[in-house]
C-alpha positions as CSV (number, residue, x, y, z in Angstrom):
1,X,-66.6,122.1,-47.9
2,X,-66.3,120.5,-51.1
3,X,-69.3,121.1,-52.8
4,X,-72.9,121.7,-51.4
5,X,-73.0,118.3,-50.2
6,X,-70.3,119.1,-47.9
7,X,-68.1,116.3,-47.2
8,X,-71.3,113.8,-48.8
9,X,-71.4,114.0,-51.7
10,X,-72.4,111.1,-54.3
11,X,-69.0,109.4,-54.6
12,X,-69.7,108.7,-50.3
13,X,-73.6,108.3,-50.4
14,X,-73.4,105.5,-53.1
15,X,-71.3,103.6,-51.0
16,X,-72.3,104.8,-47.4
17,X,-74.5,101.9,-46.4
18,X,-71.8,99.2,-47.7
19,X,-69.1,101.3,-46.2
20,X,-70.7,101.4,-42.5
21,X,-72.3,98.1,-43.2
22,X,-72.0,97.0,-39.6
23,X,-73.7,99.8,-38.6
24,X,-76.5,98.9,-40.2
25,X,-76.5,95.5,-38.4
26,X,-80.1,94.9,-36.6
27,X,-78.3,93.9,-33.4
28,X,-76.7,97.6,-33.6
29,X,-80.0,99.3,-34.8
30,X,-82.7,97.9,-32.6
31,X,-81.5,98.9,-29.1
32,X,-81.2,102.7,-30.4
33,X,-84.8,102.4,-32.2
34,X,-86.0,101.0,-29.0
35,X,-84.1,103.8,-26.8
36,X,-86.0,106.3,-29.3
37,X,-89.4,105.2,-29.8
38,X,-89.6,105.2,-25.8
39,X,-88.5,108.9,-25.6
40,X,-90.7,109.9,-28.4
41,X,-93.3,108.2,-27.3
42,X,-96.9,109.4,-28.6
43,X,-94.8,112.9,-30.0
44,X,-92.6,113.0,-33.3
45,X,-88.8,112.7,-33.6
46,X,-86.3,115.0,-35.1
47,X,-83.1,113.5,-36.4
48,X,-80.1,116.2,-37.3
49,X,-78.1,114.6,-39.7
50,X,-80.4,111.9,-40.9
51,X,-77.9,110.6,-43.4
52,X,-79.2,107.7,-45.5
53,X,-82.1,106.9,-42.7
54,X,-80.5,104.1,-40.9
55,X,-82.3,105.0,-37.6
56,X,-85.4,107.0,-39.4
57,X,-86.4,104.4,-41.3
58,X,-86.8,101.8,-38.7
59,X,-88.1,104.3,-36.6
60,X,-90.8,105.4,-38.6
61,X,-91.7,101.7,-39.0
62,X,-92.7,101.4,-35.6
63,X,-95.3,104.4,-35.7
64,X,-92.8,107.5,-34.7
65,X,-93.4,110.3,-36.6
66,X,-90.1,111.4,-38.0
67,X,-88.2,114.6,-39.5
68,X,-84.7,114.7,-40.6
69,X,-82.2,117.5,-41.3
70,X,-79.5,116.9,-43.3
71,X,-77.1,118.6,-46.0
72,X,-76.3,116.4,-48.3
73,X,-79.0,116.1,-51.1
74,X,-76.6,112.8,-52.1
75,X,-77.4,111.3,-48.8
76,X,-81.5,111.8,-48.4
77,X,-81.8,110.8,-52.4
78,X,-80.4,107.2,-51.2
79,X,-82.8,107.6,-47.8
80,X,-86.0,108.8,-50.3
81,X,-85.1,105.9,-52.4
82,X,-85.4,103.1,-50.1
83,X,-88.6,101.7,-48.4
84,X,-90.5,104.2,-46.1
85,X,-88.3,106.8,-47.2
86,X,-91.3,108.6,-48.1
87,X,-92.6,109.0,-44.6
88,X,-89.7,110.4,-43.5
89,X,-90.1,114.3,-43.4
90,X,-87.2,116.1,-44.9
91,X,-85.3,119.4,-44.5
92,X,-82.2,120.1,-46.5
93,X,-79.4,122.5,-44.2
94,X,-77.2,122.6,-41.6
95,X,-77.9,120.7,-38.6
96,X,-76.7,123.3,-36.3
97,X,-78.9,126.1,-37.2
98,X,-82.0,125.1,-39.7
99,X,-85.4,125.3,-38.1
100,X,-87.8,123.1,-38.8
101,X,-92.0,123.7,-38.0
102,X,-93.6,122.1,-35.1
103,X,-91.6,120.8,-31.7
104,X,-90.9,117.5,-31.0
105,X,-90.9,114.9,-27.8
106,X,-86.9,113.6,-28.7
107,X,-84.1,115.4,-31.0
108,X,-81.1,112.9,-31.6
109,X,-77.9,112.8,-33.1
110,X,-76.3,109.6,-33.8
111,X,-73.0,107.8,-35.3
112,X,-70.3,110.6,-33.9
113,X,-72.3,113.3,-36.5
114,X,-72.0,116.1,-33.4
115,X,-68.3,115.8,-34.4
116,X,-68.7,116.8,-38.2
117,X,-69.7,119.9,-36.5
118,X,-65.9,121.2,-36.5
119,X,-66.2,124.2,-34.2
120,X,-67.3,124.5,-30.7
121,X,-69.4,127.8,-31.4
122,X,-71.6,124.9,-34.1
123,X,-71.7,122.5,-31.4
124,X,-73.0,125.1,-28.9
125,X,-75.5,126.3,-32.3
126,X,-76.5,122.4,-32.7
127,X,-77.1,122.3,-29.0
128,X,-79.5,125.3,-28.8
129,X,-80.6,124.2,-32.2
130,X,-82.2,121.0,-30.7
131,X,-83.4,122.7,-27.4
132,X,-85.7,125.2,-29.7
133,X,-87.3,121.9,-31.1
134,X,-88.0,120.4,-28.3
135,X,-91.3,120.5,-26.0
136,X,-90.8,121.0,-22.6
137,X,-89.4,117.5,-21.1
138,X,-88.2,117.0,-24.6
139,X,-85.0,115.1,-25.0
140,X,-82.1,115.7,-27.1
141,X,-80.0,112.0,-27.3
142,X,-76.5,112.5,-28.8
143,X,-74.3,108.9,-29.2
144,X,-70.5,109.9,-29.8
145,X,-66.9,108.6,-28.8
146,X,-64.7,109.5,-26.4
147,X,-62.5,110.9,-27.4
148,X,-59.6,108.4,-27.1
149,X,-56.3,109.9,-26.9
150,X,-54.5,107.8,-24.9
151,X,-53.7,106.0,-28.0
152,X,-51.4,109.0,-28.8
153,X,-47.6,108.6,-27.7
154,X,-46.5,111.7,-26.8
155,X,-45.3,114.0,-29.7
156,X,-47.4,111.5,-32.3
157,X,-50.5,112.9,-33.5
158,X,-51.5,110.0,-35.8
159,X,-53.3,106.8,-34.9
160,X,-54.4,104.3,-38.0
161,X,-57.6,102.7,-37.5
162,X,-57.7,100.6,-40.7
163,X,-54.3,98.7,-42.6
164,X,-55.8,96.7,-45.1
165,X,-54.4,95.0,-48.6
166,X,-56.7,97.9,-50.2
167,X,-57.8,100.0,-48.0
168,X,-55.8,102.3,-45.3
169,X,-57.5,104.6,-42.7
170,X,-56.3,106.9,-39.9
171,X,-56.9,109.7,-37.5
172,X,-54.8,112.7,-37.3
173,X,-55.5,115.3,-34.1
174,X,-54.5,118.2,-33.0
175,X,-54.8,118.5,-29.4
176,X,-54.7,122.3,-28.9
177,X,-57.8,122.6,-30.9
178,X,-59.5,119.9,-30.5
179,X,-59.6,119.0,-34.1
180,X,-59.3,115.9,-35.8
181,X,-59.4,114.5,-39.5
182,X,-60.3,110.9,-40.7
183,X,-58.0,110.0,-43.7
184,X,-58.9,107.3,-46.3
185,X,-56.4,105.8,-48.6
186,X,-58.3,103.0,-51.0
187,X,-56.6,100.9,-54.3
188,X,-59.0,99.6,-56.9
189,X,-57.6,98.4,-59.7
190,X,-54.1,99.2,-59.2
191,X,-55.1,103.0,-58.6
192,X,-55.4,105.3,-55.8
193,X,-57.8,107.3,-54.3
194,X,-57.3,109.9,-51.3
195,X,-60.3,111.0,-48.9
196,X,-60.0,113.3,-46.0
197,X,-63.0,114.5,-43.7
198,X,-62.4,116.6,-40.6
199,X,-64.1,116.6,-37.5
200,X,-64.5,117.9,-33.5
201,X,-63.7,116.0,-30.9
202,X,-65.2,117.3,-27.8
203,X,-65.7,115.6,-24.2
204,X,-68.9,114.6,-21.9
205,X,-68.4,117.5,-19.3
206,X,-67.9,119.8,-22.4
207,X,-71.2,118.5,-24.0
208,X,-72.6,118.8,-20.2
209,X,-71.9,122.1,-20.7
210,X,-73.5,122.7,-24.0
211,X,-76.6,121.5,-22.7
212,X,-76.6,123.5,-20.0
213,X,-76.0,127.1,-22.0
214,X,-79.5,125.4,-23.8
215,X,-81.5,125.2,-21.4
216,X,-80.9,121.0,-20.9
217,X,-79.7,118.9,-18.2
218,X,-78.4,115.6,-18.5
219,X,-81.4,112.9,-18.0
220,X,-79.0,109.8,-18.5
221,X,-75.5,108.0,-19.5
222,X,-74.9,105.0,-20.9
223,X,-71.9,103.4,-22.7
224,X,-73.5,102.3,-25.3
225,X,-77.7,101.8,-25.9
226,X,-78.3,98.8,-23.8
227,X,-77.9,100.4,-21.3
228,X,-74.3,99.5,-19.9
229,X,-73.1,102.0,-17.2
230,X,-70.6,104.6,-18.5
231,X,-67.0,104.5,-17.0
232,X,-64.0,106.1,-17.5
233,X,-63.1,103.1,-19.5
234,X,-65.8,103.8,-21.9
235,X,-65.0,104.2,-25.6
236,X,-68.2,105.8,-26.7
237,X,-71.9,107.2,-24.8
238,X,-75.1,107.9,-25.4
239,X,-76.2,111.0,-23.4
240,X,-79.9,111.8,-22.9
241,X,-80.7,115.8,-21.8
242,X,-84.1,116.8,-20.8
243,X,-85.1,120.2,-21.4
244,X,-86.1,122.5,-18.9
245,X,-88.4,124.9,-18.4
246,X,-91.8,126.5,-20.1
């Protein structure tokens, strides 16, 4: 970690939004928000790793009651700045283990943030984390890649995923752990600057798995939140577990 913040500090949360500005794009936040507000329906919603509030705050504007964890103080300054922010509940800690009071009717965890978790044992954590907080027929929603490693020649362990006049990003894995690292080369006004996050990737049946050893099964699958069927030539999914039991 590099400070509190983790990997979020302020130099990333001032420029978050404008940095993942196409995630912000309605066409990309209204099928989620509608996936959401049907799973929470009359009962609240807890989002681990609420980030800057791109799915909270739209949320919480059509009438879901929502709480957010998250670790970055950076981050839910910029969410508590904007408007709404101060409907949104807030608990600063680690999304794998921080308890929050009450239970809620849907947990989610959105934009790949399962894989910021960098060790199976916090994936497992987040897993039973989100099962604790849910009432019974609860869901816990998680949207995240697969993982995509046929783009990996064999004995290469780098892919770039941005070459730019300014700008230069790629992914670095390590297939024996399951580890990755996202690496961010930027120029601005003929200097450099160097950014490095890592990350867990980790696999459907793996997360199958997880949810299972929590007390979840898996509800649903989709490739993305309209709905389209998963495949093996999916890129990404959103997976929907229901917990069971009293």
């Amino acid at each position: 970690m590099v400070d509190d913040d983790g990997y979020f500090g302020d130099p990333v949360a001032a420029s978050y939004d404008d940095s993942s500005v196409e995630m912000f794009a309605p066409d990309v936040v209204r099928p989620a928000v509608e996936v959401l507000a049907e799973l929470a329906g009359d009962g609240r919603a807890l989002e681990l790793g609420v980030g800057t509030g791109r799915i909270a705050l739209p949320l919480s504007q059509r009438g879901v009651e929502v709480h957010g964890i998250d670790m970055s103080r950076a981050m839910v300054a910029r969410l508590r700045e904007k408007p709404g922010g101060a409907a949104i509940g807030l608990t600063i800690g680690d999304f794998a283990t921080t308890k929050v009071a009450g239970t809620f009717s849907v947990a989610y965890l959105v934009f790949n943030t399962i894989m910021n978790l960098t060790s199976q044992d916090a994936q497992v954590d987040c897993f039973r984390n989100a099962a604790g907080h849910l009432t019974p027929g609860g869901c816990f929603v998680v949207e995240v890649m697969v993982p995509d490693l046929r783009r990996l020649p064999p004995g290469q362990n780098t892919v770039p995923f941005h070459v730019g006049d300014d700008r230069v990003g790629f992914d670095t894995y390590d297939l024996a752990t399951q580890a990755m690292s996202s690496h961010h080369v930027k120029v601005e006004g003929g200097r450099g600057s160097f950014r490095s996050i890592p990350f867990r990737y980790v696999w459907p049946s793996e997360l199958d798995l997880m949810a299972r050893l929590a007390g979840m099964r898996l509800r649903a699958r989709w490739e993305d939140w309209t709905g389209t069927p998963f495949s093996g030539e999916s890129r990404s999914h959103v997976s929907v577990w229901e917990r069971t039991g009293a």
